[in-house]
mmCIF entry with sequence, helices, sheets and N, C-alpha, C, O atoms, coordinates in Angstrom:
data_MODEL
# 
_entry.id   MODEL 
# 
_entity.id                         1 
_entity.type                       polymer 
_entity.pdbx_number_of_molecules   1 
# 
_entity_poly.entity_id                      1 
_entity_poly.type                           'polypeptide(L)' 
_entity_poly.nstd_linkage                   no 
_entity_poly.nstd_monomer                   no 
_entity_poly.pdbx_seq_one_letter_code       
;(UNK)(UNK)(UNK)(UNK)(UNK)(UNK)(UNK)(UNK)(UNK)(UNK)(UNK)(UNK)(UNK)(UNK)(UNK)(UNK)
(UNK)(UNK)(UNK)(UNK)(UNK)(UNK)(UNK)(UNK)(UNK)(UNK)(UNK)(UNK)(UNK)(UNK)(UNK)(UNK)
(UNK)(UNK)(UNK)(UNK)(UNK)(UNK)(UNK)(UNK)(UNK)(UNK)(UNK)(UNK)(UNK)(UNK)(UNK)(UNK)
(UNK)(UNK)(UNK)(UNK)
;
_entity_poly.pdbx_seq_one_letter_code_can   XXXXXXXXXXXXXXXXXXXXXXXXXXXXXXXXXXXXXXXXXXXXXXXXXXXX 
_entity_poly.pdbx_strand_id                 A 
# 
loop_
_entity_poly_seq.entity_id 
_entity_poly_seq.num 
_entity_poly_seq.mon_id 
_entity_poly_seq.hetero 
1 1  UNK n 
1 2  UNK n 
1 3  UNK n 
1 4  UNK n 
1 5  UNK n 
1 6  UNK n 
1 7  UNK n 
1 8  UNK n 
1 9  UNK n 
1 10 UNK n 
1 11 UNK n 
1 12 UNK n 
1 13 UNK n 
1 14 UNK n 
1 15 UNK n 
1 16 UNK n 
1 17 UNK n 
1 18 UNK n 
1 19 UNK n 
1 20 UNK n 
1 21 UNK n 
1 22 UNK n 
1 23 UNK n 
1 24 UNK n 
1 25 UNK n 
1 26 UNK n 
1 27 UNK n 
1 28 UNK n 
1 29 UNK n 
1 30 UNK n 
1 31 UNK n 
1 32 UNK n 
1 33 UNK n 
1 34 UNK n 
1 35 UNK n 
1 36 UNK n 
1 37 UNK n 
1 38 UNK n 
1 39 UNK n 
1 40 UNK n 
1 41 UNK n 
1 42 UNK n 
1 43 UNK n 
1 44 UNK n 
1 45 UNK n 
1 46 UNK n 
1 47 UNK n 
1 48 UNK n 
1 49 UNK n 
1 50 UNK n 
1 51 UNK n 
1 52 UNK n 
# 
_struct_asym.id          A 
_struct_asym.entity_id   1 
# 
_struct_conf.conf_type_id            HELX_P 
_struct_conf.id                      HELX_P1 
_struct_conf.pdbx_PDB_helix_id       AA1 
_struct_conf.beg_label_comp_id       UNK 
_struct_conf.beg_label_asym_id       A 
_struct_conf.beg_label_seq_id        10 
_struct_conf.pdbx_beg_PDB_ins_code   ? 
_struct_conf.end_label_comp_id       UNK 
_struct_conf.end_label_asym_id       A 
_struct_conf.end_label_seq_id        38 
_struct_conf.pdbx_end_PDB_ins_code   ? 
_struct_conf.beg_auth_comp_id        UNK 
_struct_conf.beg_auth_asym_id        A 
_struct_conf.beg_auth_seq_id         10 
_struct_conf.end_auth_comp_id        UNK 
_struct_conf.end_auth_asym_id        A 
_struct_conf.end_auth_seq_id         38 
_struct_conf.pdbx_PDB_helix_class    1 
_struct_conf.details                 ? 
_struct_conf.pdbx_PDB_helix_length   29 
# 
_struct_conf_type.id          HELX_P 
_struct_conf_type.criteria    ? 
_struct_conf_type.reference   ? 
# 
loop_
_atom_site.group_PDB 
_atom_site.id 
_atom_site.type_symbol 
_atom_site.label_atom_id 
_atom_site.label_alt_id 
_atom_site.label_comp_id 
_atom_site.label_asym_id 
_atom_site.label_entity_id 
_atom_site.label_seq_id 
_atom_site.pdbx_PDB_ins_code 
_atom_site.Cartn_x 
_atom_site.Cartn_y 
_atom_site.Cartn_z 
_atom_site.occupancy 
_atom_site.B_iso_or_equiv 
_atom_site.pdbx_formal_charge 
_atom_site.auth_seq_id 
_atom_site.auth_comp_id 
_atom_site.auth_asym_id 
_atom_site.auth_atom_id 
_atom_site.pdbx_PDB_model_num 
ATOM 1   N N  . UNK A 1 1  ? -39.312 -5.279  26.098 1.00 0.00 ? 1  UNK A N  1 
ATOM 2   C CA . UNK A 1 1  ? -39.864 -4.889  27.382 1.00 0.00 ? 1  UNK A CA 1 
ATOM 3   C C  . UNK A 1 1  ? -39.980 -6.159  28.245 1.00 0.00 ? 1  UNK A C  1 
ATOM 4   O O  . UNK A 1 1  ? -40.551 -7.100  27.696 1.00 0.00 ? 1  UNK A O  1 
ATOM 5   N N  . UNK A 1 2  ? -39.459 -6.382  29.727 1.00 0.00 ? 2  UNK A N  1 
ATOM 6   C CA . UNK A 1 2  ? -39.468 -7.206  30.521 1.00 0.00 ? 2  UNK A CA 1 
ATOM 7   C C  . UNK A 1 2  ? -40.736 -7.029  31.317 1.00 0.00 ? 2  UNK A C  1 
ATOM 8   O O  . UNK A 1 2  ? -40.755 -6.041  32.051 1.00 0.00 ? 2  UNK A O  1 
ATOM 9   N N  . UNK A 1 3  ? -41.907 -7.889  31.303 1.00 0.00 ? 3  UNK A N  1 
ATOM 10  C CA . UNK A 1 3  ? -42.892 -7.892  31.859 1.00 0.00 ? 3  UNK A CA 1 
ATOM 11  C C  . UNK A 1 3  ? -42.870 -8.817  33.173 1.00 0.00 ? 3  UNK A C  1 
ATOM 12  O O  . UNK A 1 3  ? -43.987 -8.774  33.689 1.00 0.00 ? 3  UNK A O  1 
ATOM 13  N N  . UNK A 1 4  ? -42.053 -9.578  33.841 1.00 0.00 ? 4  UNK A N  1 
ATOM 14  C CA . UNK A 1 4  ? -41.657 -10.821 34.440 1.00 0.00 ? 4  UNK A CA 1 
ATOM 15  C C  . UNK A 1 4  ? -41.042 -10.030 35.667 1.00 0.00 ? 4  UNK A C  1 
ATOM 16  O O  . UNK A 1 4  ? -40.909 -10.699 36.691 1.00 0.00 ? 4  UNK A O  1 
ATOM 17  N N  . UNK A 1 5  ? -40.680 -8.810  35.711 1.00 0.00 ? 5  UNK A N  1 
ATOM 18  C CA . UNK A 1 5  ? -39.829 -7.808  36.497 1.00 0.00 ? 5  UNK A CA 1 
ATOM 19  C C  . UNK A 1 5  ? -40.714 -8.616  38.198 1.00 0.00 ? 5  UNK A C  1 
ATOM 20  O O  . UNK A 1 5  ? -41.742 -9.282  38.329 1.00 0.00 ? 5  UNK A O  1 
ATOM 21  N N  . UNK A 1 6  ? -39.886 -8.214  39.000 1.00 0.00 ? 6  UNK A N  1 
ATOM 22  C CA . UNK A 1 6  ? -40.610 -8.632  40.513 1.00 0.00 ? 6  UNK A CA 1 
ATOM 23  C C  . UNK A 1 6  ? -40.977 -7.174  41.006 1.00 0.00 ? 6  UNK A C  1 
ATOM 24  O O  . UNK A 1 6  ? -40.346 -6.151  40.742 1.00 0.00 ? 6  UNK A O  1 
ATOM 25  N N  . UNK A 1 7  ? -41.803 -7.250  41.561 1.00 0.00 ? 7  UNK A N  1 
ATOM 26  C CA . UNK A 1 7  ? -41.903 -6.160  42.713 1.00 0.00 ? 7  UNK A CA 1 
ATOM 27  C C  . UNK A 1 7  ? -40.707 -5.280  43.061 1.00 0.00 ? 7  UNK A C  1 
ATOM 28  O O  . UNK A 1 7  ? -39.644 -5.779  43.431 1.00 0.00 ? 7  UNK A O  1 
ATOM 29  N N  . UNK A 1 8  ? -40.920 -3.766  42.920 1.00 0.00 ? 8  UNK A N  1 
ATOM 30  C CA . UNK A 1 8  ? -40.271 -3.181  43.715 1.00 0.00 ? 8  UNK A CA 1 
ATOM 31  C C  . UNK A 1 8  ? -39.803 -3.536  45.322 1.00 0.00 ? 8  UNK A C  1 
ATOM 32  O O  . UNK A 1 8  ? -40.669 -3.829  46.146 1.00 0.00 ? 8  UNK A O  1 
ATOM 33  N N  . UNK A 1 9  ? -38.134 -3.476  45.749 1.00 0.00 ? 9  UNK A N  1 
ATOM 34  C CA . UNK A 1 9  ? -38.153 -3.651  46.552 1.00 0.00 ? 9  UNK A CA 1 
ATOM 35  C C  . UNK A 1 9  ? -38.640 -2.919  47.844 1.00 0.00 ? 9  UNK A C  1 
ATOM 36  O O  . UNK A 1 9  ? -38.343 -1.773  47.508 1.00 0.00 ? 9  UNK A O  1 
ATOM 37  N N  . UNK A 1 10 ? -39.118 -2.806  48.939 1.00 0.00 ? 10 UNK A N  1 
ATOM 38  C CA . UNK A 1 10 ? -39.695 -1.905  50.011 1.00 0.00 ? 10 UNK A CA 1 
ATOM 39  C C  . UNK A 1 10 ? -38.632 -0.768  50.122 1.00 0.00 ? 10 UNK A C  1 
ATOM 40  O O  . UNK A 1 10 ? -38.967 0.408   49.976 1.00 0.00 ? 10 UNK A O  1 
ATOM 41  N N  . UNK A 1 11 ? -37.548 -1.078  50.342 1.00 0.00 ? 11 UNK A N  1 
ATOM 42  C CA . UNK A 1 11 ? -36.338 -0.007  50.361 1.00 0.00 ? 11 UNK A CA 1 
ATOM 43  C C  . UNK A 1 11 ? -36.579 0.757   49.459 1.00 0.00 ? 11 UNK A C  1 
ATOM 44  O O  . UNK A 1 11 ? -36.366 1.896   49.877 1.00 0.00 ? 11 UNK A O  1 
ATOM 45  N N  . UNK A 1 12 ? -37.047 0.775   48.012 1.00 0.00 ? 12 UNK A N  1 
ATOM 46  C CA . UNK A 1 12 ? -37.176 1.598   46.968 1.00 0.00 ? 12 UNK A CA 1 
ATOM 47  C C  . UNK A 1 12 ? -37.959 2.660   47.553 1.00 0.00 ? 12 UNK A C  1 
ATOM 48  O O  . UNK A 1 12 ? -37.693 3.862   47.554 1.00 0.00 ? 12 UNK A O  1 
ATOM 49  N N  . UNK A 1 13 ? -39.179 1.938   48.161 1.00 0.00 ? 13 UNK A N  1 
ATOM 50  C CA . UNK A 1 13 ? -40.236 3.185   48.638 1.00 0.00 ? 13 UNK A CA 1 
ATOM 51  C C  . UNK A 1 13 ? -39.920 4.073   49.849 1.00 0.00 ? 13 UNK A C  1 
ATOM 52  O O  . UNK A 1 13 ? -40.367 5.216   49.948 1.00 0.00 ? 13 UNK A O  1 
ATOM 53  N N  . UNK A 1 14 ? -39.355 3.662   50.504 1.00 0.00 ? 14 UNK A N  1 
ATOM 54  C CA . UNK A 1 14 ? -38.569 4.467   51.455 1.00 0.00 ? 14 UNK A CA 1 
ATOM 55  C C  . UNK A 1 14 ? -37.623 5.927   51.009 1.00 0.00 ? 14 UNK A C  1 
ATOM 56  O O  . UNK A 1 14 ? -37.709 7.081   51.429 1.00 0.00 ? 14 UNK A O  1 
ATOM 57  N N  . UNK A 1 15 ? -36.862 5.406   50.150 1.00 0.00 ? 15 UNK A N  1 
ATOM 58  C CA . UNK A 1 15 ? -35.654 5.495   49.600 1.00 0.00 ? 15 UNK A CA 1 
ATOM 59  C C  . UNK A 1 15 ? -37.122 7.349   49.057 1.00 0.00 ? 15 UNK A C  1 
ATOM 60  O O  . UNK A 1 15 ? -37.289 8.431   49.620 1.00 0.00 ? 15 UNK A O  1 
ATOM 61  N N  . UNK A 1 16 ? -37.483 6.996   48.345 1.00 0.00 ? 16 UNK A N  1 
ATOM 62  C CA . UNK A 1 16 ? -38.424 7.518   47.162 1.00 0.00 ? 16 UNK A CA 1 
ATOM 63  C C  . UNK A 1 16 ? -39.194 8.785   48.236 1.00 0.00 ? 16 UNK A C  1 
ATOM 64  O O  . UNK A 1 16 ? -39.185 9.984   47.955 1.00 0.00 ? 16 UNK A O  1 
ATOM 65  N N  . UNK A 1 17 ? -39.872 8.155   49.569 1.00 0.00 ? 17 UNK A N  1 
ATOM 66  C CA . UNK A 1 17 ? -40.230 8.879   50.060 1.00 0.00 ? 17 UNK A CA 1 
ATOM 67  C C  . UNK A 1 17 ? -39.530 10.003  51.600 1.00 0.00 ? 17 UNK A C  1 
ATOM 68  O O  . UNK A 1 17 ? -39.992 10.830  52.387 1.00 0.00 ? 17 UNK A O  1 
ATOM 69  N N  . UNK A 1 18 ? -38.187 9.338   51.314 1.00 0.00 ? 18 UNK A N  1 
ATOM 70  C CA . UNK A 1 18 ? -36.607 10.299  51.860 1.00 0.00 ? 18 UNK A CA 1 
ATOM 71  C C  . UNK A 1 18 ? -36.680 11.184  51.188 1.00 0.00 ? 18 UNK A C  1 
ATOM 72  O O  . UNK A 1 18 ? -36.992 12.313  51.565 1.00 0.00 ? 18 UNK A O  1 
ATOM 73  N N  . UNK A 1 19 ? -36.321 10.758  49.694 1.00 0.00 ? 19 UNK A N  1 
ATOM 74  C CA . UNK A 1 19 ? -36.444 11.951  48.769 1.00 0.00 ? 19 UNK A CA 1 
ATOM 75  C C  . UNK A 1 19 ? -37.488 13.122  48.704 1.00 0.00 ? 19 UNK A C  1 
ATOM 76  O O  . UNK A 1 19 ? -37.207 14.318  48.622 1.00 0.00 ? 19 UNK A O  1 
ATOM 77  N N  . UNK A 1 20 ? -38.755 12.563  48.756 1.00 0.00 ? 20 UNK A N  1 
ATOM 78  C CA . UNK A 1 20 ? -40.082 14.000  48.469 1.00 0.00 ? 20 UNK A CA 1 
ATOM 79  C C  . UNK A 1 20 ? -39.689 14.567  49.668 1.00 0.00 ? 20 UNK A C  1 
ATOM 80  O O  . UNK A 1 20 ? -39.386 15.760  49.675 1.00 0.00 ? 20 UNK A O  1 
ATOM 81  N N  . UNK A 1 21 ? -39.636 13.805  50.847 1.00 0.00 ? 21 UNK A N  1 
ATOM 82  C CA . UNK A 1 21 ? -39.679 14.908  52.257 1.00 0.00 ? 21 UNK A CA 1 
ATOM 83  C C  . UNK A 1 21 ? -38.796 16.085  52.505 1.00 0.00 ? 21 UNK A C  1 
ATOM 84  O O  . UNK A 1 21 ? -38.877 17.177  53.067 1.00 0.00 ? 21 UNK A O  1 
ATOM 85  N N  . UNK A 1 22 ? -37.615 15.146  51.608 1.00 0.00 ? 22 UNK A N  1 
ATOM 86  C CA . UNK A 1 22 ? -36.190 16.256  51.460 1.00 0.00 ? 22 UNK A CA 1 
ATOM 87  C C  . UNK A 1 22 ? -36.699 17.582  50.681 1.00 0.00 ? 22 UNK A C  1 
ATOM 88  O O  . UNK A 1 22 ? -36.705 18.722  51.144 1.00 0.00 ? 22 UNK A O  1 
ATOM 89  N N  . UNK A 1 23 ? -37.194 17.110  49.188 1.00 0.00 ? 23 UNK A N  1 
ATOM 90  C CA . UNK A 1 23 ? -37.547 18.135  48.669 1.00 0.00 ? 23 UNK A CA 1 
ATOM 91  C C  . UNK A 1 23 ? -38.760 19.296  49.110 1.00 0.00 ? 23 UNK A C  1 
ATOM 92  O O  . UNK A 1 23 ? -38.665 20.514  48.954 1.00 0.00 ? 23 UNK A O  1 
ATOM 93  N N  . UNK A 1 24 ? -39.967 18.515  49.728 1.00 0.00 ? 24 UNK A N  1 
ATOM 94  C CA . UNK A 1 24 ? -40.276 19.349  50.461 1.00 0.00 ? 24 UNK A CA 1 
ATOM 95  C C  . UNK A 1 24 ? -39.556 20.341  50.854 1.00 0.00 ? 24 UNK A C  1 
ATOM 96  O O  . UNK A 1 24 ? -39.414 21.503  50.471 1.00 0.00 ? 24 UNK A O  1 
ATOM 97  N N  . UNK A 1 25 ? -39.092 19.662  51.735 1.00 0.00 ? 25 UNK A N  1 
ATOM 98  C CA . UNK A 1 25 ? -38.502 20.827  52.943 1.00 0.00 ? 25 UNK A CA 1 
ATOM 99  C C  . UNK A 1 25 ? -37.328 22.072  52.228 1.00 0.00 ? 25 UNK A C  1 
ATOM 100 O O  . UNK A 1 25 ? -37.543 23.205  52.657 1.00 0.00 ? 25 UNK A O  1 
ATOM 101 N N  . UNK A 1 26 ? -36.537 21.995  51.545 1.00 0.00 ? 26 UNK A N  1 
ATOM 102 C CA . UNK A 1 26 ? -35.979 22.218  50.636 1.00 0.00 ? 26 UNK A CA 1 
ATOM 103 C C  . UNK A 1 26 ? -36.968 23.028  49.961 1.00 0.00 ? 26 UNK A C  1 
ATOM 104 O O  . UNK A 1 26 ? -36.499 24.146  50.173 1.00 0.00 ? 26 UNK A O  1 
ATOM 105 N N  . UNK A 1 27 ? -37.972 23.205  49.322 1.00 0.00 ? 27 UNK A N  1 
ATOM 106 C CA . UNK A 1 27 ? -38.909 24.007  49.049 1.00 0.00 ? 27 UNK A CA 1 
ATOM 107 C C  . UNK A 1 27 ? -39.629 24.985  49.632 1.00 0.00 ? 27 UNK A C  1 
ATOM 108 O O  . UNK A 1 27 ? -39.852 26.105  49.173 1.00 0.00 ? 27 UNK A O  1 
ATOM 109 N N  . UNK A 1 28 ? -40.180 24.278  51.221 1.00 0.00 ? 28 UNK A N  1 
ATOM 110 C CA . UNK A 1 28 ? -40.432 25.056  51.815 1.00 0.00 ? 28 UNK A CA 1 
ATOM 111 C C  . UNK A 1 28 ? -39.522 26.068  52.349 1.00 0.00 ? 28 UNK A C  1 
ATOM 112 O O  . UNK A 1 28 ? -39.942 27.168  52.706 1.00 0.00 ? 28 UNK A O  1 
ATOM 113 N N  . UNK A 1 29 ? -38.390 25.762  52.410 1.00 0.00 ? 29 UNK A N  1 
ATOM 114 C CA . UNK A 1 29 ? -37.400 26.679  53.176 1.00 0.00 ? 29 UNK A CA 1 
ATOM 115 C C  . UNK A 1 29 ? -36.940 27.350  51.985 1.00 0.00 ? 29 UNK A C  1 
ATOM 116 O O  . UNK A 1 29 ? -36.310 28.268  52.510 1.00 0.00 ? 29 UNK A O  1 
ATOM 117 N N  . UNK A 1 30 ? -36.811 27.537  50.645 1.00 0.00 ? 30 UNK A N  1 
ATOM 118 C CA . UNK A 1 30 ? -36.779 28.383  49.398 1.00 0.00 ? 30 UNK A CA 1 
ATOM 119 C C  . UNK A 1 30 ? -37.836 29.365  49.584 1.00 0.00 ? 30 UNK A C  1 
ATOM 120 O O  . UNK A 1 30 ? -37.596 30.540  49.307 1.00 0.00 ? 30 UNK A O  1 
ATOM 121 N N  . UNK A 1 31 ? -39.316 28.915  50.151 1.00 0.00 ? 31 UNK A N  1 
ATOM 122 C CA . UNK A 1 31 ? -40.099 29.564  49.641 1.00 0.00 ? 31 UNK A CA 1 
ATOM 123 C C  . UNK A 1 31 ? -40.329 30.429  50.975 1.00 0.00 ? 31 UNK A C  1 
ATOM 124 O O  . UNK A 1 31 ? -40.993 31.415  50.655 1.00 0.00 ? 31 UNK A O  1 
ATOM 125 N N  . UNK A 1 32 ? -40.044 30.437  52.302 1.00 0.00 ? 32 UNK A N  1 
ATOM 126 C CA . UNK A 1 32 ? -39.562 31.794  53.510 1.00 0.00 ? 32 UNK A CA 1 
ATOM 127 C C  . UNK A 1 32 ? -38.848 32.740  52.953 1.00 0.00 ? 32 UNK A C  1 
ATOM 128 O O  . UNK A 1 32 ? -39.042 33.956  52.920 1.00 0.00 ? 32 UNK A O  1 
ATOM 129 N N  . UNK A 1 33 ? -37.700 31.862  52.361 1.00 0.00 ? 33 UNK A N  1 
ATOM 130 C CA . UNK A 1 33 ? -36.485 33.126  52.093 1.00 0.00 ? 33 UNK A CA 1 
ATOM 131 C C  . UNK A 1 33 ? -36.670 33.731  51.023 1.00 0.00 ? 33 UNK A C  1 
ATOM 132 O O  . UNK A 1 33 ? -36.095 34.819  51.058 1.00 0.00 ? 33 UNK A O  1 
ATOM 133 N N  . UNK A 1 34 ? -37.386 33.485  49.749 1.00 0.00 ? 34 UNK A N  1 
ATOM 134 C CA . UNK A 1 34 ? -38.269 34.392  48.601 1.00 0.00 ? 34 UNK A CA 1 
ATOM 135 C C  . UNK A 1 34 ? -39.314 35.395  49.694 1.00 0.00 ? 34 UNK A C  1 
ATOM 136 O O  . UNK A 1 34 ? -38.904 36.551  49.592 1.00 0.00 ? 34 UNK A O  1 
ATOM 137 N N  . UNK A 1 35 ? -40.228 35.344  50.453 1.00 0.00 ? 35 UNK A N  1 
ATOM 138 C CA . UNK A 1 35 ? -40.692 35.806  51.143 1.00 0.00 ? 35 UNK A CA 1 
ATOM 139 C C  . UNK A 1 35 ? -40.039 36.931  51.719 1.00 0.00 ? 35 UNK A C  1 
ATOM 140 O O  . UNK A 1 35 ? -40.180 38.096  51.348 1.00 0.00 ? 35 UNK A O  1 
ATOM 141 N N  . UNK A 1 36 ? -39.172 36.443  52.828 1.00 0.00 ? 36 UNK A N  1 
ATOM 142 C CA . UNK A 1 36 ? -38.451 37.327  53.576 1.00 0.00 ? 36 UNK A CA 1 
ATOM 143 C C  . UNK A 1 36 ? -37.396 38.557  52.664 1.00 0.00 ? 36 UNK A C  1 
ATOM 144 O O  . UNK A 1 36 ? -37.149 39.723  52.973 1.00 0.00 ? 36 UNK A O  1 
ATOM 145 N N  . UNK A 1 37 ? -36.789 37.494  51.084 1.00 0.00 ? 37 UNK A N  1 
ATOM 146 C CA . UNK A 1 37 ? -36.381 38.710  50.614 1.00 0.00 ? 37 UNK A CA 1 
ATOM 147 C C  . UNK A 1 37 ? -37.473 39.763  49.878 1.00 0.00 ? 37 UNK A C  1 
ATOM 148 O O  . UNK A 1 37 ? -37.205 40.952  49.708 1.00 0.00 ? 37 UNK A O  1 
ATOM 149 N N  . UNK A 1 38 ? -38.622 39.203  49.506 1.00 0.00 ? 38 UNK A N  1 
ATOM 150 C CA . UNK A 1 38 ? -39.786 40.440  48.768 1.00 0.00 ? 38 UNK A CA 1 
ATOM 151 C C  . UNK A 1 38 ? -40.427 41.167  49.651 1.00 0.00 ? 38 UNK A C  1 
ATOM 152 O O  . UNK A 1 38 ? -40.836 42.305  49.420 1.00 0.00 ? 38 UNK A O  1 
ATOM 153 N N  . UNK A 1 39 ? -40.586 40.427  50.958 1.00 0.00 ? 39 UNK A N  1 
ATOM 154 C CA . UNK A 1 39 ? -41.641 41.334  51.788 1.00 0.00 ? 39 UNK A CA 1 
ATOM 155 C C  . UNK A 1 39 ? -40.730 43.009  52.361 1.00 0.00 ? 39 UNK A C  1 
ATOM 156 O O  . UNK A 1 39 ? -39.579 43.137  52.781 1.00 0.00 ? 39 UNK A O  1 
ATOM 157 N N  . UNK A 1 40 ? -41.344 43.608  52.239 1.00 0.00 ? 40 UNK A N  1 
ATOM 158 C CA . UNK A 1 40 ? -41.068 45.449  52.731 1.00 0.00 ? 40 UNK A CA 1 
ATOM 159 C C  . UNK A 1 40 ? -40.514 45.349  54.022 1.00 0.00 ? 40 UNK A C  1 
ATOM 160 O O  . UNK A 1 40 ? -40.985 44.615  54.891 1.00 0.00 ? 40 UNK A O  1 
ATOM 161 N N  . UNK A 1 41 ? -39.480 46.101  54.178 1.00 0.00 ? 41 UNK A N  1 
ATOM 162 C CA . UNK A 1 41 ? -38.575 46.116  55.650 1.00 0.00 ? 41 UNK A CA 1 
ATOM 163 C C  . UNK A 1 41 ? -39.657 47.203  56.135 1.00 0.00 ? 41 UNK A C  1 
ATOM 164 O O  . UNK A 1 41 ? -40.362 48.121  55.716 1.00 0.00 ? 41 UNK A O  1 
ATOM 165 N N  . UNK A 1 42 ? -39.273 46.391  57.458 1.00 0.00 ? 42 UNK A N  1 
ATOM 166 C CA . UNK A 1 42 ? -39.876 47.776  58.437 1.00 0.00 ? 42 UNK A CA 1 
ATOM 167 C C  . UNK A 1 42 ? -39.867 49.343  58.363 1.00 0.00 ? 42 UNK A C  1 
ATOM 168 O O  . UNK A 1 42 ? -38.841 49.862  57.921 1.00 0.00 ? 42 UNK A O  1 
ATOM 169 N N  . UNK A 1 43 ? -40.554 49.877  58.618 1.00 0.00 ? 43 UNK A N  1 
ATOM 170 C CA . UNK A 1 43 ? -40.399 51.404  58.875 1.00 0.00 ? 43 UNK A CA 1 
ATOM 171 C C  . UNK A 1 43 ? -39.281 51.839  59.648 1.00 0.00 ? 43 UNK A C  1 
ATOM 172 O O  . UNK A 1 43 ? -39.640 51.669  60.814 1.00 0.00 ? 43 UNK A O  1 
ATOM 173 N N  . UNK A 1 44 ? -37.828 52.426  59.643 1.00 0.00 ? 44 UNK A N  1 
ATOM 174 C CA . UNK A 1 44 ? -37.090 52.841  60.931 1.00 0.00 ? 44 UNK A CA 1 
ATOM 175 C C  . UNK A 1 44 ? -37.686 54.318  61.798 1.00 0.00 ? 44 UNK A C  1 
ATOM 176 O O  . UNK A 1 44 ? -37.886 55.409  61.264 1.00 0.00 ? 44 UNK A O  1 
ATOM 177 N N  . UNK A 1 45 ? -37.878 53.993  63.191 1.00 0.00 ? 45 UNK A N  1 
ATOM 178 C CA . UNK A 1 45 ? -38.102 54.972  63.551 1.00 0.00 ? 45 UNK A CA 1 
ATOM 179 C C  . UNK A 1 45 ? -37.550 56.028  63.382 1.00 0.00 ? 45 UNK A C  1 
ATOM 180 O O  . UNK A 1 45 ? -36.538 56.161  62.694 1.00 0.00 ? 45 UNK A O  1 
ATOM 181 N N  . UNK A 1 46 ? -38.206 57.049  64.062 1.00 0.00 ? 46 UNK A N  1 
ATOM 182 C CA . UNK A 1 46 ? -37.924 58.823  63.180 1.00 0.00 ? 46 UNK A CA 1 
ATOM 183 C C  . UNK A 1 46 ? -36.928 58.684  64.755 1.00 0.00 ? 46 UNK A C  1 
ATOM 184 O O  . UNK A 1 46 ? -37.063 58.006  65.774 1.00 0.00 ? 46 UNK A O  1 
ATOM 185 N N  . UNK A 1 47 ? -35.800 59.828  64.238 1.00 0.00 ? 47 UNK A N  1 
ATOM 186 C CA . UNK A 1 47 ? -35.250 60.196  65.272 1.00 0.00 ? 47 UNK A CA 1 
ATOM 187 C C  . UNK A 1 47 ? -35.359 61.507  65.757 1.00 0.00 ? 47 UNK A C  1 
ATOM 188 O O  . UNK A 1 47 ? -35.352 62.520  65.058 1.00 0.00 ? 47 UNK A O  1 
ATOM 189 N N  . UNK A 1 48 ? -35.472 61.450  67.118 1.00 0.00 ? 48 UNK A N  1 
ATOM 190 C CA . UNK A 1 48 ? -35.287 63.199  67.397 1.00 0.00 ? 48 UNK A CA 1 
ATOM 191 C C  . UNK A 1 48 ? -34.434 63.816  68.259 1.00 0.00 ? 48 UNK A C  1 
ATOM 192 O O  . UNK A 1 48 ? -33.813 63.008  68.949 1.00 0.00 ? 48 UNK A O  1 
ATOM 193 N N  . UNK A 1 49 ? -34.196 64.894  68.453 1.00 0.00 ? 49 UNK A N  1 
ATOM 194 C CA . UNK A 1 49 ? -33.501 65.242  69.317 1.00 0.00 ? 49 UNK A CA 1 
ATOM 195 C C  . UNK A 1 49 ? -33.794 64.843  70.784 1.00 0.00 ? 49 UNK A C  1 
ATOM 196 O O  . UNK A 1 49 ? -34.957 64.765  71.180 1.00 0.00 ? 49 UNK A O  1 
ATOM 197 N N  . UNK A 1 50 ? -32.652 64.571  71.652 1.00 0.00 ? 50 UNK A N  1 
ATOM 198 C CA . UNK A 1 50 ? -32.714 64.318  72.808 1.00 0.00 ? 50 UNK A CA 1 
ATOM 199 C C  . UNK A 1 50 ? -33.523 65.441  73.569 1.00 0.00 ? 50 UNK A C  1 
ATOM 200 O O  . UNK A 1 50 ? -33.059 66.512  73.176 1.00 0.00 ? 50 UNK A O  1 
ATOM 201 N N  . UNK A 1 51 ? -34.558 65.671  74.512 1.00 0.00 ? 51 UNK A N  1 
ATOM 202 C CA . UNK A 1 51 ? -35.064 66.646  75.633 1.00 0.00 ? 51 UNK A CA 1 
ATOM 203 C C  . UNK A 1 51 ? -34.291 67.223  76.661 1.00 0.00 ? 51 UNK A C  1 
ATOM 204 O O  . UNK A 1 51 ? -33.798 66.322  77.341 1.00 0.00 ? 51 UNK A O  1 
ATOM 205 N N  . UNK A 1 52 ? -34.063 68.038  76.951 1.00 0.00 ? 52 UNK A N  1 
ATOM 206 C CA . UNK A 1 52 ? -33.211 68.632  77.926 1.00 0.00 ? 52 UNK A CA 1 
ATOM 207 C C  . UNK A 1 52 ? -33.758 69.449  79.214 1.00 0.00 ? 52 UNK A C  1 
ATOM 208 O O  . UNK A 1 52 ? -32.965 69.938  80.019 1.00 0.00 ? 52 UNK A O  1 
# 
């Protein structure tokens, strides 16, 4: 084990926090379209005959 290692470079943390935001979002936008496909479609209105 190398204990002598330097500091992460700053780019790493960047780099690191590109990544979570990506996945975020990427998650969040998984988790609309699970939504949108479970949630119940609308009711279609009833149709009726035209009035004359």
């Amino acid at each position: 084990m190398d204990i002598n290692k330097g500091p992460a470079k700053p780019g790493m943390y960047l780099l690191w926090g590109a990544a979570a935001l990506v996945a975020l979002v990427v998650a969040w936008m998984l988790g609309e379209a699970m939504i949108d496909r479970i949630a119940p479609t609308a009711e279609p209105e009833t149709l009726s005959a035209p009035v004359e």
